[in-house]
N, C-alpha and C positions, 0 to 999 in steps of 0.2 A: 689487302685488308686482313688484321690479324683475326684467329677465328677463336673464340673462347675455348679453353680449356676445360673439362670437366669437372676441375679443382677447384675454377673459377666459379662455373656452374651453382657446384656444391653449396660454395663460401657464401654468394649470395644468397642460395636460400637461406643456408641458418641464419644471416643477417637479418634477412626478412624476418623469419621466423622470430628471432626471438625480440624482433621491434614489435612484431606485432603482441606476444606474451608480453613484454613488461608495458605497452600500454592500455591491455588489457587488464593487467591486471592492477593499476593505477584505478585505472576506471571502477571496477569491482569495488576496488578499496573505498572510492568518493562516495560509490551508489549504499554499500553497506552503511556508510558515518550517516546518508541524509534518511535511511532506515529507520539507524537507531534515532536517530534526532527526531524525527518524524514521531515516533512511538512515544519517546519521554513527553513530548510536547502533548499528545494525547492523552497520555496518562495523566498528565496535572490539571487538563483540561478536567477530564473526568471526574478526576479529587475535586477540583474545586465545584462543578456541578451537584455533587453529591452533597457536599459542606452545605450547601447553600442552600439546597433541597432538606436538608436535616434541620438546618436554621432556620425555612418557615415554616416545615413542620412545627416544630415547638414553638416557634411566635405563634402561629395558629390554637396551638392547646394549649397555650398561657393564655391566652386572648379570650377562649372560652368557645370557638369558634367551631361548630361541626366539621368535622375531616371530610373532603371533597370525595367521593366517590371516583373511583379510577373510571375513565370514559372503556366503553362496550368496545370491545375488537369484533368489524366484519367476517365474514366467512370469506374466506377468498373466494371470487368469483370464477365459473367455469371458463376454460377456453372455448371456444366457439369451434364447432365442429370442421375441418379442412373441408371443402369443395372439391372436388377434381374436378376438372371439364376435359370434356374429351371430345376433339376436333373430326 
């Protein structure tokens, strides 16, 4: 049985190696684009929330219509104290 060489050894590492970096770094590349796509789609979300929010605002004060009073924010509620039991 022939017995690998250390040359051999070697060669397969960096083959590994560098299979593993360039499908790493594919991957990176994929997750970075559904990032940015992720964020643009956000943002326009946002634009157009806002648009539309601005647009009944003024339907409403062309209307004649009193401006809603923004609803009251809670106090955030305490955590509740931890127990220990002790056996």
């Amino acid at each position: 049985m022939p017995r690998s060489t250390p040359e051999k050894i070697q060669a397969a590492k960096a083959q590994t190696y560098f299979r593993r970096a360039a499908r790493d770094e594919t991957g990176s590349g994929t997750r970075k684009q559904e990032r940015v796509a992720g964020a643009l789609k956000m943002a326009n979300l946002r634009r157009l929330r806002l648009e539309k929010e601005a647009a009944d605002k003024l339907t409403a004060e062309s209307a004649g219509e009193p401006a809603k009073p923004a609803p009251e924010k809670r106090a955030p509620r305490k955590q509740a104290a931890i127990m220990r039991l002790r056996y």
